[in-house]
Backbone as ProteinMPNN parsed JSONL, in Angstrom:
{"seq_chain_A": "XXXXXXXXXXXXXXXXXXXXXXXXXXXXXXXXXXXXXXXXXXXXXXXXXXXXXXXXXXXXXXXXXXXXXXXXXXXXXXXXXXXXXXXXXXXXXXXXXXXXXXXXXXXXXXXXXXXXXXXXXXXXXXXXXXXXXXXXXXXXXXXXXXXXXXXXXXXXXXXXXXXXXXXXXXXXXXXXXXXXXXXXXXXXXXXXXXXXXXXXXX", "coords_chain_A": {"N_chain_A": [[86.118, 70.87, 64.337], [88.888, 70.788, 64.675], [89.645, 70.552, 62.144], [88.739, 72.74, 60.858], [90.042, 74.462, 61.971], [92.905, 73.458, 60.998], [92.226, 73.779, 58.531], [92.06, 76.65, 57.682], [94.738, 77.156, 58.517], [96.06, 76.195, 56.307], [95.174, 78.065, 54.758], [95.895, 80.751, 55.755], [98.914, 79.91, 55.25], [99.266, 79.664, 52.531], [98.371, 82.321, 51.607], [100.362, 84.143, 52.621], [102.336, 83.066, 51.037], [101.42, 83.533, 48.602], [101.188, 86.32, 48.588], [104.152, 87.282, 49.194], [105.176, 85.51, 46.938], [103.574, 87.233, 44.686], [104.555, 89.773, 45.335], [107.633, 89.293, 44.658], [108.044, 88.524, 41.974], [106.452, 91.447, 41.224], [108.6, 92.781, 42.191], [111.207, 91.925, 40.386], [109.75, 92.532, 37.988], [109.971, 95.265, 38.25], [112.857, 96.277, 37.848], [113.035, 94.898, 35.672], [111.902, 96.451, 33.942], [112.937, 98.693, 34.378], [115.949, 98.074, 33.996], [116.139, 98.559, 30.372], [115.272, 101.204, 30.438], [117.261, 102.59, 32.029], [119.382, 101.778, 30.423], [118.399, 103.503, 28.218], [119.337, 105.847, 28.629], [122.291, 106.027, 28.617], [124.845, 106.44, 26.49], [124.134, 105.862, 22.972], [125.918, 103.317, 20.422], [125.549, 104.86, 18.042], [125.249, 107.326, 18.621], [127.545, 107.505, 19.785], [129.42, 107.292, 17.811], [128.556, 109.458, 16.434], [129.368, 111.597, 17.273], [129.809, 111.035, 20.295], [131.469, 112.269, 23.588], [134.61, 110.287, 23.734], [136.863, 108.04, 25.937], [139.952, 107.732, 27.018], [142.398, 105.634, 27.515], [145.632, 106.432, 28.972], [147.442, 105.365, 31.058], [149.098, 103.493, 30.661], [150.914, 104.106, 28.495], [154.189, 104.272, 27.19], [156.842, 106.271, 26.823], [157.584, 107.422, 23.879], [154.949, 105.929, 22.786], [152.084, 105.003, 21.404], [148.349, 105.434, 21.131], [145.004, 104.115, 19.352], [142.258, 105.461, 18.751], [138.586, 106.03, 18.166], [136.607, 108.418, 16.968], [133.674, 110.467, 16.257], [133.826, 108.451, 13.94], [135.823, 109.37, 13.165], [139.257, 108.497, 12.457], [141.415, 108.775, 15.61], [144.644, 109.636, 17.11], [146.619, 108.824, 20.148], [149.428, 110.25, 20.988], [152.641, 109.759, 22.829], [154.804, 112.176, 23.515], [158.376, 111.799, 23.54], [160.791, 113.656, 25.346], [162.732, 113.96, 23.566], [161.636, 113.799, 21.173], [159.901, 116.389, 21.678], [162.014, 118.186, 21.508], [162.474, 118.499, 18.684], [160.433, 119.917, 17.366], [160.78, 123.347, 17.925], [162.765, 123.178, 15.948], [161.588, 122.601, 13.378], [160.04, 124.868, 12.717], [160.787, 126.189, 10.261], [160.338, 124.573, 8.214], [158.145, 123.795, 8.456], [154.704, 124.436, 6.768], [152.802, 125.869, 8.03], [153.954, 127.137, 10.713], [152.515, 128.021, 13.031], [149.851, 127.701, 13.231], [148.174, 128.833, 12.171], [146.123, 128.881, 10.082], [144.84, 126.258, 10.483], [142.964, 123.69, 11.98], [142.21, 123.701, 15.076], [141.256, 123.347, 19.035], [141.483, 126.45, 20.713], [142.876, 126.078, 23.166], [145.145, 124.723, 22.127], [146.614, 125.943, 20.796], [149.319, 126.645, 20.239], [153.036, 125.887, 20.527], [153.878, 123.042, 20.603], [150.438, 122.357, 20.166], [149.282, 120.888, 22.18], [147.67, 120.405, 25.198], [149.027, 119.482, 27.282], [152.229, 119.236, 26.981], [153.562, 116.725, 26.777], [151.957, 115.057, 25.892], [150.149, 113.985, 22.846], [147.312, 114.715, 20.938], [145.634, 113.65, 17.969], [143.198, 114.51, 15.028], [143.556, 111.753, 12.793], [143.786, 112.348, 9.713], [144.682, 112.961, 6.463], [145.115, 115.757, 5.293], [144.875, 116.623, 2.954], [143.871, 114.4, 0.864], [142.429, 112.344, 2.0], [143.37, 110.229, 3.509], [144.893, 108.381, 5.926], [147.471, 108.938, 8.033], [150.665, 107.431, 8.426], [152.49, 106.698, 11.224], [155.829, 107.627, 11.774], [157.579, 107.602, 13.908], [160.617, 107.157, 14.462], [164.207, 108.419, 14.156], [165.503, 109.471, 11.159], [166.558, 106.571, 8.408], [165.6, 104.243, 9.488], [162.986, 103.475, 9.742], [162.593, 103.342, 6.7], [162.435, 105.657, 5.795], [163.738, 108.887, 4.211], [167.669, 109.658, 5.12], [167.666, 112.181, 7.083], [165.697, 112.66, 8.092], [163.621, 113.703, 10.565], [161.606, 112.606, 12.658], [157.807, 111.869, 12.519], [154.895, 112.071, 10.91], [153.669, 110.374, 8.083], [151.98, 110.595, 5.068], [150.636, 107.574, 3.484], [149.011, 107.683, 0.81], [149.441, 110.001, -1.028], [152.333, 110.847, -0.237], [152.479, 112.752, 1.595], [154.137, 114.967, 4.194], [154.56, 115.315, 7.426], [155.439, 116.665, 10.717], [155.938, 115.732, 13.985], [153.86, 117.539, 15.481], [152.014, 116.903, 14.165], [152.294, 119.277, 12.057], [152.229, 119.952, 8.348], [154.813, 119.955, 6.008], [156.429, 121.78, 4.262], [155.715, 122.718, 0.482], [154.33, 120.393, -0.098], [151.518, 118.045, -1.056], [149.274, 117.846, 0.706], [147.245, 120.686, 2.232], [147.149, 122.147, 4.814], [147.545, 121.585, 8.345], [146.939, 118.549, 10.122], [144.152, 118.664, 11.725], [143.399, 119.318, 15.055], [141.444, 117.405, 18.052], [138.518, 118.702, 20.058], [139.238, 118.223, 23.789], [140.097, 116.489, 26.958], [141.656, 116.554, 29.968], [140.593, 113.942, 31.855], [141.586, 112.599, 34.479], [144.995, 112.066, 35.062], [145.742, 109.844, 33.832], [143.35, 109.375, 31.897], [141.77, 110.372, 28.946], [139.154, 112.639, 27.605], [137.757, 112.867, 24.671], [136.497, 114.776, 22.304], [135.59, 116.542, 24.16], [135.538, 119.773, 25.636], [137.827, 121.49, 27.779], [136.891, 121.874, 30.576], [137.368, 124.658, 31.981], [138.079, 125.936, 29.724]], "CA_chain_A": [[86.79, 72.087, 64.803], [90.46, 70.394, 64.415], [89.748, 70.64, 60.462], [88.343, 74.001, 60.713], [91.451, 74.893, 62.328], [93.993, 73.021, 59.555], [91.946, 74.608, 57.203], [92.691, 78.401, 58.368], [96.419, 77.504, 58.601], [96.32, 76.12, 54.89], [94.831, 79.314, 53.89], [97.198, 81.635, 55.758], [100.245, 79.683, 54.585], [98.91, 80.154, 50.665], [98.307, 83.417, 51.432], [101.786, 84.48, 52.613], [102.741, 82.237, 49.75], [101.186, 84.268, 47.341], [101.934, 87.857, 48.792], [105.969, 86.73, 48.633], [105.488, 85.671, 45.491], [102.982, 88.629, 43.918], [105.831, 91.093, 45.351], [108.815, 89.306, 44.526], [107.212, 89.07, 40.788], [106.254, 92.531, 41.001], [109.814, 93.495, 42.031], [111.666, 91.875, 39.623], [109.23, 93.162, 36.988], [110.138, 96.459, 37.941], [113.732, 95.71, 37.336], [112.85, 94.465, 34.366], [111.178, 97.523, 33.434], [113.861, 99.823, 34.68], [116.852, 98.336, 33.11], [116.579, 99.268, 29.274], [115.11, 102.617, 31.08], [118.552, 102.903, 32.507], [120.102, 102.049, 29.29], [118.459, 104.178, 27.125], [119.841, 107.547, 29.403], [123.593, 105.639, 27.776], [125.304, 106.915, 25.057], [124.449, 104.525, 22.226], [126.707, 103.341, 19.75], [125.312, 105.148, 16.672], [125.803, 108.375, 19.085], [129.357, 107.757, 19.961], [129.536, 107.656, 16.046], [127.946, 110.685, 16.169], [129.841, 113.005, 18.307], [129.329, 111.207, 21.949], [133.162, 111.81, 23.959], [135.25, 108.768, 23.839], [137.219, 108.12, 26.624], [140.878, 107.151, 26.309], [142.908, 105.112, 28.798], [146.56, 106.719, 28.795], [148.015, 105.332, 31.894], [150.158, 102.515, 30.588], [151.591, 104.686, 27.417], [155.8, 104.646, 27.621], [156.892, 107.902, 26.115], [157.504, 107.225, 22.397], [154.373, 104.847, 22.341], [150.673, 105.853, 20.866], [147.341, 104.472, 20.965], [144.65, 104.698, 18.748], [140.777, 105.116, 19.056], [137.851, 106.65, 16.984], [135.243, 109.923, 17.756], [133.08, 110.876, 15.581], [134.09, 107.818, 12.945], [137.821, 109.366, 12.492], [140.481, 108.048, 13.623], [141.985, 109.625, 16.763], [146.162, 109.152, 17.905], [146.848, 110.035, 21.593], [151.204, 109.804, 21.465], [153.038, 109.727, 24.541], [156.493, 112.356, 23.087], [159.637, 111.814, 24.794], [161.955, 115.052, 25.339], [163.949, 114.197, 22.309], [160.38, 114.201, 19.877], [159.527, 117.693, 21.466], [162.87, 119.268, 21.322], [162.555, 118.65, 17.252], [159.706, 120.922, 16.908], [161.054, 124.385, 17.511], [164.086, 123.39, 14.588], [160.776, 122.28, 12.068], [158.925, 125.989, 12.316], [161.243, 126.506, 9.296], [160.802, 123.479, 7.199], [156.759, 123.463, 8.199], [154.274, 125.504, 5.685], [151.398, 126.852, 8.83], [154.337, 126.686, 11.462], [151.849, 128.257, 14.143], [149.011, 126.743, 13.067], [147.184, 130.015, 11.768], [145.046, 128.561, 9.218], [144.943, 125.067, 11.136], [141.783, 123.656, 13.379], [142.576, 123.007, 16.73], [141.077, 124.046, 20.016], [141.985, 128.199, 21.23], [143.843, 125.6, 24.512], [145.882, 123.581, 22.167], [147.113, 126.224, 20.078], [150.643, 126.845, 20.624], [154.162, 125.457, 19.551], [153.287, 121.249, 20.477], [149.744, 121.424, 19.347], [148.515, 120.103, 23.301], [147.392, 120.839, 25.992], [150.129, 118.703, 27.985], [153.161, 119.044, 25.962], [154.19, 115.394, 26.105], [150.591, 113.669, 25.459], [149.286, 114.662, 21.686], [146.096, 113.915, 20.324], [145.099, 114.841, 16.572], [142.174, 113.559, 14.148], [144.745, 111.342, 12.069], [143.542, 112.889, 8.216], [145.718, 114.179, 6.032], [144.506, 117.15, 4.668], [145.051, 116.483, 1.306], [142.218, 113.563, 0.439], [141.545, 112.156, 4.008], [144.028, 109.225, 3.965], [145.568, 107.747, 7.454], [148.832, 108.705, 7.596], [151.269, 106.276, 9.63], [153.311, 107.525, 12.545], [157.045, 107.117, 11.285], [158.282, 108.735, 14.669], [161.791, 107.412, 14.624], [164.77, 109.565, 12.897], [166.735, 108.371, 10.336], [166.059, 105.971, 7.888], [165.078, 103.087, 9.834], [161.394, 103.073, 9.143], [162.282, 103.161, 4.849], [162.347, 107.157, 5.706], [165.58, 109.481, 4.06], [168.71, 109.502, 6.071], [167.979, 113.065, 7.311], [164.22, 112.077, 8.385], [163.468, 114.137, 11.64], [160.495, 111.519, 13.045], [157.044, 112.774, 11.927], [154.147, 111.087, 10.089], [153.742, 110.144, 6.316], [150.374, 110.108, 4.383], [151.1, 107.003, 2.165], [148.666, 107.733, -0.253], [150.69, 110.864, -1.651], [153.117, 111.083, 0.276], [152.452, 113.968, 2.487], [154.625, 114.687, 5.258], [154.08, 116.252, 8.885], [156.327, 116.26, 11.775], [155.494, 115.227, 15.423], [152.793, 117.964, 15.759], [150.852, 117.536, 12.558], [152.134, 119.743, 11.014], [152.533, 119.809, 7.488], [156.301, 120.22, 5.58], [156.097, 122.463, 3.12], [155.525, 122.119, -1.019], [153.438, 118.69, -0.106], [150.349, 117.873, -1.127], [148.471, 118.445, 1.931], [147.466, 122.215, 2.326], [146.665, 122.372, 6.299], [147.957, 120.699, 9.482], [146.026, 118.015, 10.746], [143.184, 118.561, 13.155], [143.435, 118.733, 16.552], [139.706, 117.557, 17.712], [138.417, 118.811, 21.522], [139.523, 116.792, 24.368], [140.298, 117.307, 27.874], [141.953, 115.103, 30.647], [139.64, 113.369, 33.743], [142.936, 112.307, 35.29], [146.489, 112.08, 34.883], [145.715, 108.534, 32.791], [142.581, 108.992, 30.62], [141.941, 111.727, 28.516], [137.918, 112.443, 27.362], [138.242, 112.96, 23.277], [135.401, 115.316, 22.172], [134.694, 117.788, 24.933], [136.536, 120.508, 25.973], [138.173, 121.38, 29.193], [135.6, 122.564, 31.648], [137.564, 125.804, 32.317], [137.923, 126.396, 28.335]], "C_chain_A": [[88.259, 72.069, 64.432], [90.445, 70.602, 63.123], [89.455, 71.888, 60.227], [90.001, 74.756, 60.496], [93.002, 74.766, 61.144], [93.781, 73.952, 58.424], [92.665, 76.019, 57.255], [93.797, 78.286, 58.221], [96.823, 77.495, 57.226], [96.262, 77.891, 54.291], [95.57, 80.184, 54.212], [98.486, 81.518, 55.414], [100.18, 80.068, 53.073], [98.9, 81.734, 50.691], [99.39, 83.851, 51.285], [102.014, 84.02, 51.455], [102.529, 83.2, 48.621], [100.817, 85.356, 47.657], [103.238, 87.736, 48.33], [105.507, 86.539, 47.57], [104.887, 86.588, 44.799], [104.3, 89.644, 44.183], [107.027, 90.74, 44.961], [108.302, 89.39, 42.879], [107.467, 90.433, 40.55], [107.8, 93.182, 40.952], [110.928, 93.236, 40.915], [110.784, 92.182, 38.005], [109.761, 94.809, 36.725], [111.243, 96.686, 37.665], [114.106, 95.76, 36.587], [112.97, 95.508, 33.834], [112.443, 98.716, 33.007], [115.349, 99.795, 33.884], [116.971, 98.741, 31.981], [116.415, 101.021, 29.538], [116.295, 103.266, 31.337], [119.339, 103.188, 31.096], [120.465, 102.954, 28.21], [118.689, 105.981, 27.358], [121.463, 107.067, 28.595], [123.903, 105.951, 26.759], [125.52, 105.381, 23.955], [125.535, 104.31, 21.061], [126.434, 104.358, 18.51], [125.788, 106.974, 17.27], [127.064, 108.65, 19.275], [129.858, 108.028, 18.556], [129.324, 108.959, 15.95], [128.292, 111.902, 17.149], [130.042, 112.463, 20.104], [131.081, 111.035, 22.473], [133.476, 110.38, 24.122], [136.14, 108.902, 24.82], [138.885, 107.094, 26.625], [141.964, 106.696, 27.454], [144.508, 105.361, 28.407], [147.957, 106.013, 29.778], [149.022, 104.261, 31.651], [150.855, 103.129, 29.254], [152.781, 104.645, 28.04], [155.865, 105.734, 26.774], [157.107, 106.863, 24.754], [156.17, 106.384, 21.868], [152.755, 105.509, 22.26], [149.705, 104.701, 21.059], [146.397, 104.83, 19.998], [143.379, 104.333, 19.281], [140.025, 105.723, 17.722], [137.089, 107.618, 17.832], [134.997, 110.164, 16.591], [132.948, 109.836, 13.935], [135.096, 108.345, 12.071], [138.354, 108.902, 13.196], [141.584, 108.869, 14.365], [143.646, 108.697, 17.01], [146.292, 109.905, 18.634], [148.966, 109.562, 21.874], [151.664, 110.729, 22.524], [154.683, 110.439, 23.806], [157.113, 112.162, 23.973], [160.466, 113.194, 24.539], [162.149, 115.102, 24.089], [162.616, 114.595, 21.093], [159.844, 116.167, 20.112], [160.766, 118.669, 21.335], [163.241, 119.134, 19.323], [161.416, 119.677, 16.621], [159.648, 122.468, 16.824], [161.736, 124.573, 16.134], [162.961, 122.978, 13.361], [160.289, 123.717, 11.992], [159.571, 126.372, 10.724], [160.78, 125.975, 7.971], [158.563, 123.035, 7.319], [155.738, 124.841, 7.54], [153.134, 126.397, 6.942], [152.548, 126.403, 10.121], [153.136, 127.154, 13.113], [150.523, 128.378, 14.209], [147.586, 127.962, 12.968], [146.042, 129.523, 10.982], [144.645, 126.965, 9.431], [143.967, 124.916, 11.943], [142.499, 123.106, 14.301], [141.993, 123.958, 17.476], [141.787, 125.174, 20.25], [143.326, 127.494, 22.434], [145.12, 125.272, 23.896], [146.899, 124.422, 20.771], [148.488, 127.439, 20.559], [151.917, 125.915, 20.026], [153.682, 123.839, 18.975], [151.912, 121.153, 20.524], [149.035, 120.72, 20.417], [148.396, 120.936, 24.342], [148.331, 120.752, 27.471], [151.121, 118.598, 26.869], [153.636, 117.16, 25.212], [152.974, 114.383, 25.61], [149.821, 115.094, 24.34], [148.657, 114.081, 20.996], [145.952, 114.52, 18.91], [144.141, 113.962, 15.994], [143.817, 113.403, 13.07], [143.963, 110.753, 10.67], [144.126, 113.505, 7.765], [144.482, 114.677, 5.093], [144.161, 117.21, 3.457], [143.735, 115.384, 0.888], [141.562, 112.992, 1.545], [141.849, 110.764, 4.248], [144.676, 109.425, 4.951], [146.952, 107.794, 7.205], [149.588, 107.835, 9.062], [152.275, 107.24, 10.029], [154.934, 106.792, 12.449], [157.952, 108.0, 12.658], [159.898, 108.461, 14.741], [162.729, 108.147, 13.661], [165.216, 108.572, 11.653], [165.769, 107.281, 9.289], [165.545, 104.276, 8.571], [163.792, 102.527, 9.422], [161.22, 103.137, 7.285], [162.025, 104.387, 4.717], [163.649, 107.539, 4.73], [166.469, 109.602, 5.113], [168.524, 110.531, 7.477], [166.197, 113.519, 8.151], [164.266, 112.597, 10.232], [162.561, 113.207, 12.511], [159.257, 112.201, 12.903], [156.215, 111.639, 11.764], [154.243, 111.179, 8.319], [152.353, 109.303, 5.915], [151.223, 108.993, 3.477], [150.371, 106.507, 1.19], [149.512, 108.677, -1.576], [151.676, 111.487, -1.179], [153.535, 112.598, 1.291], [153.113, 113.922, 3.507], [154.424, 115.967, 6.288], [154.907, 116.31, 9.818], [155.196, 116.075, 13.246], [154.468, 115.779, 16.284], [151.854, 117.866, 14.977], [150.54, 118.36, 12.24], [153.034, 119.908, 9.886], [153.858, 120.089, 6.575], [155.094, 121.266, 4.222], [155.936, 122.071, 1.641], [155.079, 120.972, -0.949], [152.028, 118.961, -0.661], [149.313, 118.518, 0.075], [148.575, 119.935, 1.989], [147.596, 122.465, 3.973], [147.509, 121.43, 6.849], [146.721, 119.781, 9.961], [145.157, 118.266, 12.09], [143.696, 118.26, 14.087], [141.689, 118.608, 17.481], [140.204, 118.121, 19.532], [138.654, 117.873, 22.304], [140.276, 117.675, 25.512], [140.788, 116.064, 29.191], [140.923, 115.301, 32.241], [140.465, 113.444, 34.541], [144.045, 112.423, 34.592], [146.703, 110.893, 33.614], [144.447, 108.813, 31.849], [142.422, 110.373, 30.646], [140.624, 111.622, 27.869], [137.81, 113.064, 25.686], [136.57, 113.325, 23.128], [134.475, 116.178, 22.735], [135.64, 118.453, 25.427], [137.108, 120.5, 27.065], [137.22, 122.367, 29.939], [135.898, 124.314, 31.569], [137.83, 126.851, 30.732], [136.643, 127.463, 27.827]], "O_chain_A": [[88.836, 73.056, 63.974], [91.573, 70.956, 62.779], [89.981, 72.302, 59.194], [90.696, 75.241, 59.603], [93.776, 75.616, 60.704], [94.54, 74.597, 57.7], [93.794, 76.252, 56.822], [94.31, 79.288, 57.721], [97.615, 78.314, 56.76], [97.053, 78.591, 53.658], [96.161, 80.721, 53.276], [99.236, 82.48, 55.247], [101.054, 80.751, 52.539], [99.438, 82.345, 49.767], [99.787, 84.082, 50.142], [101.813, 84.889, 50.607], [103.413, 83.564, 47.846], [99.857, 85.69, 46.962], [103.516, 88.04, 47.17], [105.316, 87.596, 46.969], [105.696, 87.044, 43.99], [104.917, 90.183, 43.264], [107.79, 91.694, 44.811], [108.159, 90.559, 42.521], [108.423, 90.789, 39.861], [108.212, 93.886, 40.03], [111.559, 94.211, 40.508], [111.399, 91.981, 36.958], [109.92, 95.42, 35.668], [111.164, 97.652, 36.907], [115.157, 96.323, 36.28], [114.0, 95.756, 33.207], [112.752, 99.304, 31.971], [115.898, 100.755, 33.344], [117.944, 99.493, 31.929], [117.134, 101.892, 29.049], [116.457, 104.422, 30.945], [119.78, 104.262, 30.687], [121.489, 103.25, 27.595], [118.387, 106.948, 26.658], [121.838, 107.973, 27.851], [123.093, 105.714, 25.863], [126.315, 104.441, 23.946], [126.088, 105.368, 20.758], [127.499, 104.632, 17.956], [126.465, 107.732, 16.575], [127.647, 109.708, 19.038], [130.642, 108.937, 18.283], [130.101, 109.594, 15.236], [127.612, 112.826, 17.593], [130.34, 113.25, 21.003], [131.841, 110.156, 22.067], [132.732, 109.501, 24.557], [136.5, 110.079, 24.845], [138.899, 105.915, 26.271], [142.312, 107.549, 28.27], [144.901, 104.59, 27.531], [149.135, 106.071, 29.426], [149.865, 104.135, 32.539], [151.628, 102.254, 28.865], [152.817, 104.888, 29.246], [154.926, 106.059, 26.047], [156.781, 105.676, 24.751], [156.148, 106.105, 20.669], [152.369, 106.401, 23.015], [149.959, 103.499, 21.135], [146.666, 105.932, 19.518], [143.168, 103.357, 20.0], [140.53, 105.886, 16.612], [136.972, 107.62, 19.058], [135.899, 110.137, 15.753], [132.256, 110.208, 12.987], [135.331, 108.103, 10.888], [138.157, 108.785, 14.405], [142.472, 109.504, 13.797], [143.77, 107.473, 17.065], [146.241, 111.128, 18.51], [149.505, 108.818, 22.693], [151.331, 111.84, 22.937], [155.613, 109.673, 23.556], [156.73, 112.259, 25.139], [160.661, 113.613, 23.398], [161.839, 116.088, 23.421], [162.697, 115.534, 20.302], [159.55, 116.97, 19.226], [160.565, 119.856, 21.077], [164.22, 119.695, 18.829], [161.547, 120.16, 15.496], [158.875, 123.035, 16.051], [161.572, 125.513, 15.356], [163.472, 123.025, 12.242], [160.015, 123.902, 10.806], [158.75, 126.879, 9.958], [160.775, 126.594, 6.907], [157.899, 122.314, 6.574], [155.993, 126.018, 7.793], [152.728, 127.522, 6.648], [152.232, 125.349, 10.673], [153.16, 126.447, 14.121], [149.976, 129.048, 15.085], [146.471, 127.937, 13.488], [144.925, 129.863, 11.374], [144.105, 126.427, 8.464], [143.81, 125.824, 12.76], [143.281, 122.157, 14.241], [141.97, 125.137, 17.12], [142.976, 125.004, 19.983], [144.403, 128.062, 22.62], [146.152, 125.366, 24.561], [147.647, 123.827, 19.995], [148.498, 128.581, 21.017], [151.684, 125.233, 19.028], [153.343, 123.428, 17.865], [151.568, 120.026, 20.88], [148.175, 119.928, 20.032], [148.928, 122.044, 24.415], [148.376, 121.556, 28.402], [150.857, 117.912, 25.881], [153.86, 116.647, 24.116], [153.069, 113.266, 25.102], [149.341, 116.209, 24.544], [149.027, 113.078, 20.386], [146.125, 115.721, 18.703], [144.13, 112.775, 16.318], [144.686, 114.209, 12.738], [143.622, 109.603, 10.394], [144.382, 114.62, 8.219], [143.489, 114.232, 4.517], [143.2, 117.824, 2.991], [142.636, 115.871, 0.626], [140.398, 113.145, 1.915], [141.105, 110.037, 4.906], [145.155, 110.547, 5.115], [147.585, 107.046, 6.46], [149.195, 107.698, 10.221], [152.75, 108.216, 9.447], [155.207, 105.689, 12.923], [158.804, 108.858, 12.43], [160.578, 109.437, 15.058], [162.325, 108.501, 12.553], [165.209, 107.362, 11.425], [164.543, 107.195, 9.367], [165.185, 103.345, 7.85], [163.565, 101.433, 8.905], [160.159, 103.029, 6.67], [161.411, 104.68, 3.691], [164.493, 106.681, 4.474], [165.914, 109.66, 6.21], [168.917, 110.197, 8.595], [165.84, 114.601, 8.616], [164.877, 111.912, 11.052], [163.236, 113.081, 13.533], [159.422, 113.392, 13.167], [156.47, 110.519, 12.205], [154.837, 111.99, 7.608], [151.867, 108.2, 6.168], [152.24, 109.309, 2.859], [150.585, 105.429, 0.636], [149.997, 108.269, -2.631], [151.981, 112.609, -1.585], [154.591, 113.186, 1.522], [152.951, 112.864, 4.116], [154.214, 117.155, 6.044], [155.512, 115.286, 9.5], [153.986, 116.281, 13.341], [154.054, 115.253, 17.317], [150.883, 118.623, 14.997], [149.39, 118.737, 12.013], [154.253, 120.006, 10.032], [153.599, 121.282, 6.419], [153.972, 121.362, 3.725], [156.038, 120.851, 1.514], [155.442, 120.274, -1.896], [151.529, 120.087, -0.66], [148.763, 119.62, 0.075], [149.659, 120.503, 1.85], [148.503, 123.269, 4.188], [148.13, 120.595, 6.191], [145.616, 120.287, 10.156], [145.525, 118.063, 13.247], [144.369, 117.243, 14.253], [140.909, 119.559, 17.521], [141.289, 118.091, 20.113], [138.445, 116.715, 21.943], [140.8, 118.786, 25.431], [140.315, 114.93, 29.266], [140.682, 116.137, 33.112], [140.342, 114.275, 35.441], [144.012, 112.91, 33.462], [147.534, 110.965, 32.709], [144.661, 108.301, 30.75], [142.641, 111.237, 31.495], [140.518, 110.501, 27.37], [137.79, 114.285, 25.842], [135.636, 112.642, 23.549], [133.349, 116.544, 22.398], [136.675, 117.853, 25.717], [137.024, 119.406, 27.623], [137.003, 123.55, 29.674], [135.042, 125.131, 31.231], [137.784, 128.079, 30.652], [136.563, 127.814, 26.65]]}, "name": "protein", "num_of_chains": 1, "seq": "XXXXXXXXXXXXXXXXXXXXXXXXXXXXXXXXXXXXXXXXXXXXXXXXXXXXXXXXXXXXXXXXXXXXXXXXXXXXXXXXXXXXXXXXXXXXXXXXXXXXXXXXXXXXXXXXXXXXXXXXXXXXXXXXXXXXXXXXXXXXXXXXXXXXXXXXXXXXXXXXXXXXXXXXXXXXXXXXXXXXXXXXXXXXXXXXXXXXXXXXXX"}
């Protein structure tokens, strides 16, 4: 009877035993299951290539200072102007060939004198117009950066020497016909800015 008894306990301890373990099993199977499930709702890389918004962390920019990212497999610049960079762009409408950016892409939001949506934070696809070289961001005046003396701060394609000022856009008689792109893009917060989708209320 005493062995009967042992027995029975063996068998209900195995049992429990192997409920707990069938369900813990089972649960981390499902887990299993569920994470690439999860994943594959994620924007994958070949999509972010392909149009998916990029998301751009602004909050430690000092004014004069830029960052760079990619969307769509161009290269994106989000610069942080200071006063003195936007009070040079009314005195360029003269000296730039599309000063109000008539024949120029950019968002219906971003089209106005600076080219943004926030005057002092400006984003553009960074292509010059002309063959679809990276032009570098020569923003100080003067010749410091190996510019001419008389060098407002701007960018400079340095394949053929195309030049733009601080909105991208283009000086006149250059190579480049157009102002550089401004792609869609819209801010989450005060610090990141979402590169590739518009602004909700747009």
């Amino acid at each position: 009877m005493a062995d009967e008894k042992d027995h029975n306990k063996v068998n209900k301890d195995k049992r429990r035993f192997l409920v707990a373990a069938t369900g813990t099993c089972g649960g981390l199977a499902c887990v299993g299951a569920a994470v690439p499930f999860v994943s594959s709702m994620l924007p994958s890389e070949r999509a972010k290539a392909a149009g998916a918004p990029v998301e751009v962390d602004i909050g430690g920019l000092q004014p004069g200072q830029y960052v760079r990212t990619a969307w769509r497999g161009q290269p994106v610049i989000v610069l942080k102007r200071t006063q003195e960079m936007l009070a040079t762009l009314p005195k360029m409408d003269a000296e730039v060939s599309d000063p109000k950016s008539d024949k120029s892409e950019q968002p219906s939001y971003c089209k106005n004198e600076h080219r943004s949506i926030k005057p002092e934070i400006f984003v553009w696809v960074d292509i010059c117009t002309h063959l679809g070289c990276s032009p570098e961001v020569k923003q100080d005046k003067g010749s410091d950066q190996g510019m001419p003396a008389n060098w407002p701060g701007g960018l400079l394609c340095p394949c053929h020497g195309s030049h733009y000022d601080l909105a991208a856009r283009v000086w006149k008689d250059q190579p480049a016909p157009l102002n550089m792109a401004i792609p869609p893009y819209r801010f989450v917060s005060d610090t990141v800015i979402r590169v590739g989708e518009d602004p909700k209320k747009a």
